[in-house]
C-alpha positions as CSV (number, residue, x, y, z in Angstrom):
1,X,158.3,77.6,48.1
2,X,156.4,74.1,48.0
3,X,152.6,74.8,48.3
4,X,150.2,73.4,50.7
5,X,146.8,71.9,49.5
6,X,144.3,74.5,49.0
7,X,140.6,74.6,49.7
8,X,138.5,78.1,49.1
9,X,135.7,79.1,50.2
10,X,134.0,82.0,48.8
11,X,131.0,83.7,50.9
12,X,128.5,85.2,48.0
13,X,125.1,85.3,50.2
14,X,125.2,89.0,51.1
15,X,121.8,91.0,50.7
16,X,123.7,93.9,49.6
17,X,120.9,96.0,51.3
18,X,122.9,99.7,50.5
19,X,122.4,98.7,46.8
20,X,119.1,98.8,46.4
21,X,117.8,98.9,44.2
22,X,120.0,97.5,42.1
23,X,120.2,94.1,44.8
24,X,116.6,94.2,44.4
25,X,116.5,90.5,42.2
26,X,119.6,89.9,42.7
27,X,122.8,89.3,45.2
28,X,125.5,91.6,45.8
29,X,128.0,89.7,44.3
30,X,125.9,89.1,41.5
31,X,124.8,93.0,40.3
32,X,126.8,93.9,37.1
33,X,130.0,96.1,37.2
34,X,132.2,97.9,34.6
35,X,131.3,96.6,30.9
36,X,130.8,92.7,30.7
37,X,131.6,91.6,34.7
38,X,129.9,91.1,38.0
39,X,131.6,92.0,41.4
40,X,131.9,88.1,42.0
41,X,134.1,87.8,39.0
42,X,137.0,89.9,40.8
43,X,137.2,87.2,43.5
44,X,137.1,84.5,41.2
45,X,139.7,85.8,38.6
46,X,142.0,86.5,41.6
47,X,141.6,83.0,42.9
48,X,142.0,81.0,39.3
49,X,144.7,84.3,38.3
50,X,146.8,82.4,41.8
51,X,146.2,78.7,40.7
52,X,143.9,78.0,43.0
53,X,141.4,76.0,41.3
54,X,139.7,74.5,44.3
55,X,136.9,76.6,44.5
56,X,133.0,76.6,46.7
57,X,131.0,79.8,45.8
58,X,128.6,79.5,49.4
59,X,125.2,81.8,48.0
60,X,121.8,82.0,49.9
61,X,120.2,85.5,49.2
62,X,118.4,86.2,45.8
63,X,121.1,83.9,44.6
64,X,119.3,82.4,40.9
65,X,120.9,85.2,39.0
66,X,124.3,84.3,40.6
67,X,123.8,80.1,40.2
68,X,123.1,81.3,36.6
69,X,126.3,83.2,36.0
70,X,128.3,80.7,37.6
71,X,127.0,77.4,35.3
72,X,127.0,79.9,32.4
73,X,130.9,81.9,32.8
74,X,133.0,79.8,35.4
75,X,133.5,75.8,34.1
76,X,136.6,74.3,34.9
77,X,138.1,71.4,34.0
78,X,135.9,68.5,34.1
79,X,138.5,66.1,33.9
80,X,140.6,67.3,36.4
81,X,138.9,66.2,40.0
82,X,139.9,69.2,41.8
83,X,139.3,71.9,39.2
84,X,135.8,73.1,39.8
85,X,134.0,76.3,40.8
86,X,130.6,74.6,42.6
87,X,127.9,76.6,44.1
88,X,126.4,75.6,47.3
89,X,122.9,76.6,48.6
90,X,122.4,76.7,52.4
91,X,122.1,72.8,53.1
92,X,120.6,73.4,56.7
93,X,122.6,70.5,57.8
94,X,122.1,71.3,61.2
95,X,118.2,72.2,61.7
96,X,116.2,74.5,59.3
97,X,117.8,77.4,59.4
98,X,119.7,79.3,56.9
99,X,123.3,80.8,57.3
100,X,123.6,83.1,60.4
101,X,127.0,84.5,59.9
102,X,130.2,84.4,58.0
103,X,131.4,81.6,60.2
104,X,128.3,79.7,60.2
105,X,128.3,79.6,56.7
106,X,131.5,77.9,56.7
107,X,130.0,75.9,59.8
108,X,127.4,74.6,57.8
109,X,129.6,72.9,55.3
110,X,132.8,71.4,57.2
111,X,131.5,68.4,55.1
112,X,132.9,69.6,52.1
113,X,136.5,70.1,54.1
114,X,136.7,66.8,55.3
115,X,136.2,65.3,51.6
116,X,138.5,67.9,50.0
117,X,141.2,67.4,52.9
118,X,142.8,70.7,52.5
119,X,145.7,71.8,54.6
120,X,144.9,75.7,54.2
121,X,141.7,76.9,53.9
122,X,141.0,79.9,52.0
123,X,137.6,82.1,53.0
124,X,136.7,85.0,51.0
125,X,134.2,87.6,50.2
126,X,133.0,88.4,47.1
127,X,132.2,91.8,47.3
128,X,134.6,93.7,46.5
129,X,136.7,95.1,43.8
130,X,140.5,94.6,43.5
131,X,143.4,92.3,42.2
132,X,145.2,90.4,44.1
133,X,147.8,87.5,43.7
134,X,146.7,84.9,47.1
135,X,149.7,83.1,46.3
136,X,151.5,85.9,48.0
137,X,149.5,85.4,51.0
138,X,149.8,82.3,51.7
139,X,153.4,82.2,51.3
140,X,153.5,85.2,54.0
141,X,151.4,82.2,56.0
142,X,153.9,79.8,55.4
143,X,156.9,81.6,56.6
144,X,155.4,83.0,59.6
145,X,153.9,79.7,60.7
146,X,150.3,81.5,61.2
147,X,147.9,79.6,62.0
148,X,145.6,82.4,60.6
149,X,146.5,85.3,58.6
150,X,144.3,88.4,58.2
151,X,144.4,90.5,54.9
152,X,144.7,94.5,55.8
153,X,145.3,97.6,54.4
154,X,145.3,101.0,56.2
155,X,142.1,103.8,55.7
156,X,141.1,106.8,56.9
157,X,139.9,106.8,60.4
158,X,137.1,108.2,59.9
159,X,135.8,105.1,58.1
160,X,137.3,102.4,59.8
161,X,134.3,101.9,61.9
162,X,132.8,99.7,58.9
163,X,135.6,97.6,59.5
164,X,137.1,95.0,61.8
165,X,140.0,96.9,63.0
166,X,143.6,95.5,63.7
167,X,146.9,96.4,66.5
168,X,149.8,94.0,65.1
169,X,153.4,94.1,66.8
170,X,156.2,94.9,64.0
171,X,156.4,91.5,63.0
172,X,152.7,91.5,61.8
173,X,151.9,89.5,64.4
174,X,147.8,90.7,65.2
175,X,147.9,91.8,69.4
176,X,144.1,93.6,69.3
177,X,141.1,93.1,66.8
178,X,138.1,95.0,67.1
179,X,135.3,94.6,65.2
180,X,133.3,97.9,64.3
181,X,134.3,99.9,66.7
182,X,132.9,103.0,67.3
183,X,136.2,104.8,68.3
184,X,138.9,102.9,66.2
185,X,142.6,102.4,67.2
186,X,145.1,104.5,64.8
187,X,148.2,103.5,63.5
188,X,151.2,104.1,66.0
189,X,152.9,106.0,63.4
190,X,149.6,107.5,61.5
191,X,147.1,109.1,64.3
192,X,144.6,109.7,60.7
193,X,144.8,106.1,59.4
194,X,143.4,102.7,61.0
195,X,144.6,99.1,60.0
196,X,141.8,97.1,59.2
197,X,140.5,93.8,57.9
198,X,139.6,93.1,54.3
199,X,137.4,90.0,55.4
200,X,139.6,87.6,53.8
201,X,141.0,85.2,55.6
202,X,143.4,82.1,55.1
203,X,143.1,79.2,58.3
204,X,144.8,75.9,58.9
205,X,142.5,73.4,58.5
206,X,142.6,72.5,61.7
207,X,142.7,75.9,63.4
208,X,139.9,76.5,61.8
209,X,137.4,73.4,62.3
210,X,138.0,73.8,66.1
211,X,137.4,77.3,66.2
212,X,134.6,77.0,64.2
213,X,133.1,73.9,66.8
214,X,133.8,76.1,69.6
215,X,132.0,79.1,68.0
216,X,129.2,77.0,67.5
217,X,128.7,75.7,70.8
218,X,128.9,79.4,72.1
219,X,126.4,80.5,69.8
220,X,129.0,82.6,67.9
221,X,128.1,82.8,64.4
222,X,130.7,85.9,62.7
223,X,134.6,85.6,61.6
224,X,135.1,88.9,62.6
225,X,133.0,89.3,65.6
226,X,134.1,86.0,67.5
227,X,136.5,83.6,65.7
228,X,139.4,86.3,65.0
229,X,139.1,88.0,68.0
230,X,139.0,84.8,69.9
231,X,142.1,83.3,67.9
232,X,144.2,86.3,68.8
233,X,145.8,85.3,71.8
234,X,146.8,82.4,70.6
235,X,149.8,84.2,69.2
236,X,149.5,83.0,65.8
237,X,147.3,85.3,63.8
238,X,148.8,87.8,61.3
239,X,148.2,90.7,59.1
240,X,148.8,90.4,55.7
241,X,150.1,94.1,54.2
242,X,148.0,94.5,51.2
243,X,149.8,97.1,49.6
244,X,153.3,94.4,49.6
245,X,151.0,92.6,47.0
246,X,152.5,92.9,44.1
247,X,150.5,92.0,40.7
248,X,152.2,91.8,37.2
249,X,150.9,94.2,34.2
250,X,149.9,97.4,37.0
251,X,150.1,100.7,35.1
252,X,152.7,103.2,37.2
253,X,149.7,105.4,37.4
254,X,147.2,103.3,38.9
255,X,146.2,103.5,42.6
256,X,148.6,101.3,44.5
257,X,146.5,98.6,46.4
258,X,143.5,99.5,45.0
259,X,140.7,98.0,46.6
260,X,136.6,99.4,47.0
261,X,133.9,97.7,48.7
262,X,130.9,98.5,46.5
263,X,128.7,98.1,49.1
264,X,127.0,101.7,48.4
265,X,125.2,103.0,45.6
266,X,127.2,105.9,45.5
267,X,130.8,103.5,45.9
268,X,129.7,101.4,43.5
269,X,129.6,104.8,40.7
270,X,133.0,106.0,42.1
271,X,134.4,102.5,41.0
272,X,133.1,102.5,37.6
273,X,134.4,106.4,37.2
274,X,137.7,104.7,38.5
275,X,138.2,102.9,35.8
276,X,137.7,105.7,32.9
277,X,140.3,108.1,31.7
278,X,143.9,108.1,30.3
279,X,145.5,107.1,33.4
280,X,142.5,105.1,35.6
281,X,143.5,104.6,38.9
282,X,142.3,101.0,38.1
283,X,142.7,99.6,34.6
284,X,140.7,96.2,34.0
285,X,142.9,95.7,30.8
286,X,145.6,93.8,32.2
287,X,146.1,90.9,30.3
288,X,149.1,89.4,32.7
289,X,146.2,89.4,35.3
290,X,142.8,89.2,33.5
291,X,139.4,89.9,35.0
292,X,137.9,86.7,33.0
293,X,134.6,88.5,31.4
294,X,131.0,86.9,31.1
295,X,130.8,85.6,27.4
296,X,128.4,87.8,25.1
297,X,126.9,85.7,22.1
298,X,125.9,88.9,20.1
299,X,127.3,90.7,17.2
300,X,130.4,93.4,18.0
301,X,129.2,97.0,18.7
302,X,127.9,99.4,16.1
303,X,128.2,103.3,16.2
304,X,126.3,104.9,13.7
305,X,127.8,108.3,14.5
306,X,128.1,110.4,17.8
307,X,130.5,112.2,20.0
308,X,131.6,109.2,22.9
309,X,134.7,110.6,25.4
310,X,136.0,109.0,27.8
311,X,133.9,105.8,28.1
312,X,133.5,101.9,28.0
313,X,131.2,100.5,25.3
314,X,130.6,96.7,25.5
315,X,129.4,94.1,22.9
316,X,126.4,94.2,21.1
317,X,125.2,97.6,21.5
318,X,123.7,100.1,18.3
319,X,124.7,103.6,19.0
320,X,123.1,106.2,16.6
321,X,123.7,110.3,16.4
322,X,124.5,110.2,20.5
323,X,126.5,111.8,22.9
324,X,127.9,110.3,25.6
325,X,130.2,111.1,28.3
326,X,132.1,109.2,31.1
327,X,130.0,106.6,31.0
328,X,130.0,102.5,31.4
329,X,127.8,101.3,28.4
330,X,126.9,97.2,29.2
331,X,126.4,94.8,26.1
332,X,122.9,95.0,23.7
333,X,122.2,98.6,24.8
334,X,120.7,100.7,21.9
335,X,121.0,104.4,21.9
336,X,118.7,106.5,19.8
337,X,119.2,109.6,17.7
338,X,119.9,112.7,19.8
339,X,120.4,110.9,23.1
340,X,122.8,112.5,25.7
341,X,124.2,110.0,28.5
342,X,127.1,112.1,30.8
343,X,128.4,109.8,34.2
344,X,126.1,107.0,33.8
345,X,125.9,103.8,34.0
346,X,124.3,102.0,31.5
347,X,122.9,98.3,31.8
348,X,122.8,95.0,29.5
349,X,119.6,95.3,27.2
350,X,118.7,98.6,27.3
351,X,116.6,101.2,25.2
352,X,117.4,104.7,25.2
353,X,114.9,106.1,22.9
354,X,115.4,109.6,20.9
355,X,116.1,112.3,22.7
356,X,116.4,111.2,26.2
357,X,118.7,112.6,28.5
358,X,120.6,111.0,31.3
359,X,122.9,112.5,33.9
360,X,124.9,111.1,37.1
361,X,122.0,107.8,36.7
362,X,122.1,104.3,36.8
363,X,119.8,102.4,33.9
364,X,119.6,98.5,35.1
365,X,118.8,96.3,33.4
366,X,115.6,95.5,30.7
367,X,114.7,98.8,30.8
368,X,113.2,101.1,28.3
369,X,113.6,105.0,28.7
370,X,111.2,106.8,27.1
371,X,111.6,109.6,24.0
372,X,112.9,112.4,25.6
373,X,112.9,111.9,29.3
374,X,115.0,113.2,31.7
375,X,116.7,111.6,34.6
376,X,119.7,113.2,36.7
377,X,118.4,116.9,36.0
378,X,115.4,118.0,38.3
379,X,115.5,115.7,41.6
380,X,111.7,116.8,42.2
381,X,111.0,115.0,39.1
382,X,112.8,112.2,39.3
383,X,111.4,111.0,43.1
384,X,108.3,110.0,41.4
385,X,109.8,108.4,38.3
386,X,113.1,106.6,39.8
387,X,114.8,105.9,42.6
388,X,117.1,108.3,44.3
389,X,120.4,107.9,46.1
390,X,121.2,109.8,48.8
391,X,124.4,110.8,46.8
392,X,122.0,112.5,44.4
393,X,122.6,110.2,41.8
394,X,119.5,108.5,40.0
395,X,118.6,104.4,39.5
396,X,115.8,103.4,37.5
397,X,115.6,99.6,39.1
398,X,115.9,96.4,36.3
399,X,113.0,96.1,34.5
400,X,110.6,98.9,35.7
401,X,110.6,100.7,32.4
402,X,108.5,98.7,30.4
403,X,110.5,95.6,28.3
404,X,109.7,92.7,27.4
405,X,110.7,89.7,29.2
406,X,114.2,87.9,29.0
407,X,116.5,85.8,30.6
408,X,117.4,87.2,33.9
């Protein structure tokens, strides 16, 4: 199938306030996940992964870290004009104020569609963890002659009320939208699942500059709030079925359409366990569709001795007599004689000094833990020493163990 010119948009400014503390210097998108990514690289590989090469990364909170890893991990071609991965700040085109919604976001920067004269505009999030081949999508967009489509996958009910919930017709065609709704809609066929949105979207260009004027003058500032529900009648908005996505390399025993917002603390650690074991229900070693890493200059790991089951160990760290446990060990971490780490989560540049012990805790970064401390045992404890999830499980925020000071 031929394929239209592509612009995307991806919208990297969310707070990420149910990670703290780990969102506490930082973006969503930009906090670390698994051994040598960040959640924005999931978007990103999935977008270069579908040749789509056109690519504005729109940031506003706490977003330094992110600019960083972007200049640093994600250079195109700079010969080729419309190969490039560009970050924009909020340019307050319109008066001083800073993105109010989804749709303003893209609202403030309809300047950079008119110059890159796309016929398919392609918007987003970069929050959340999957694969996914667009190219697929936008040929479902194509041959239904959608003016929007809607990416969706079914969950439980009794979650769908963090979601922008979709009725569609049996042709995928979307009749209802509702946004959050405090009683969501089942599936006609499933009374315990809902269909809902995965906030990404791919508009005409046209469709889309309208809806996005009319918004504007109505005050309207979210996709899923007032532009989708407000397109729907129109007859030409559709659900894209996630889980007919098909991606080459999937293991038969991984999770079919796997997808996780790690918008929690305690969903962000169920991802990361996710991807441990013989048979992960999500296995980032694919190399027909690769998660493209964050470069590490230092040397490859060392392990002194120890007994390590069932974990990831990145670049650069110095493991001595340890145990460790289904665990995610990030790069330059040192681990100390007689250390035990079991389900944790382990950051770039960390100490774990002798005979510490860590359980069900998150270590960000730049931190040092002490000789024999204990984090993930006695919750009494470990309220005036860490913070603590209401999950139970432990973070010790980047930097508050003493270190000294690197690059961010």
């Amino acid at each position: 199938m031929a394929q239209p010119k592509v612009l995307a948009l991806v919208l990297a400014g969310g707070k990420g306030e149910r990670l703290f503390p780990l969102t506490a210097f930082r973006s969503k998108p930009a906090v670390p996940f698994g051994g040598r990514y960040r959640i924005v690289d999931f978007v990103l590989s999935n977008l270069i992964n579908s040749h789509i090469y056109s690519i504005y990364l729109l940031v506003q909170y706490q977003s330094q870290s992110l600019i960083e890893h972007v200049r640093q991990n994600w250079v195109l071609s700079p010969v080729i004009r419309d190969q490039f991965v560009t970050v924009v700040p909020p340019q307050m085109r319109m008066g001083p104020e800073w993105f109010q919604g989804t749709a303003d976001a893209v609202f403030q920067n309809l300047n950079l569609i008119k110059q890159h004269d796309p016929q398919l505009v392609i918007i987003f999030g970069a929050d959340h963890v999957y694969r996914m081949d667009i190219r697929q999508m936008i040929d479902f967009h194509v041959t239904n002659n959608a003016s929007v489509t809607v990416a969706a996958r079914p969950v439980p009910v009794a979650h769908a009320s963090a979601f922008g919930v979709i009725q569609t017709d049996t042709s995928r065609r979307i009749t209802g939208f509702q946004e959050k709704p405090k009683k969501p809609t089942p599936l006609a066929d499933d009374p315990a699942l809902a269909y809902v949105s995965m906030g990404n979207y791919i508009f005409n260009r046209d469709v889309l500059v309208q809806a996005l004027a009319k918004a504007q003058r109505n005050k309207q500032h979210d996709f899923g709030s007032h532009v989708i529900p407000d397109l729907v009648g129109t007859g030409q908005v559709f659900a894209y079925d996630f889980a007919t996505n098909v991606i080459p390399g999937t293991l038969p025993e991984e999770e079919k359409g796997y997808w996780r917002d790690v918008g929690t603390i305690s969903a962000y650690f169920d991802a990361h366990m996710d991807m441990l074991g013989k048979t992960p229900r999500f296995e980032l070693d694919n190399k027909k569709w690769p998660i493209h890493p964050s470069g590490h200059g230092g040397p490859a790991t060392k392990i002194l001795h120890g007994y390590i089951r069932n974990s990831i160990i990145a670049e650069g760290s110095v493991i001595h007599k340890a145990r460790i446990r289904n665990s995610v060990i990030r790069s330059g971490v040192i681990i100390e004689d007689g250390v035990s780490v079991d389900e944790c989560i382990i950051m770039d540049s960390v100490v774990l000094r002798k005979g510490c012990r860590l359980k069900r805790a998150i270590v960000d970064k730049l931190n040092i833990i002490g000789e024999g401390e204990t984090f993930g045992f006695d919750p009494g404890s470990d309220r005036f020493k860490c913070h603590i999830d209401a999950s139970g499980i432990s973070i010790i925020p980047k930097g508050g163990r003493k270190m000294k000071k690197t690059r961010e």
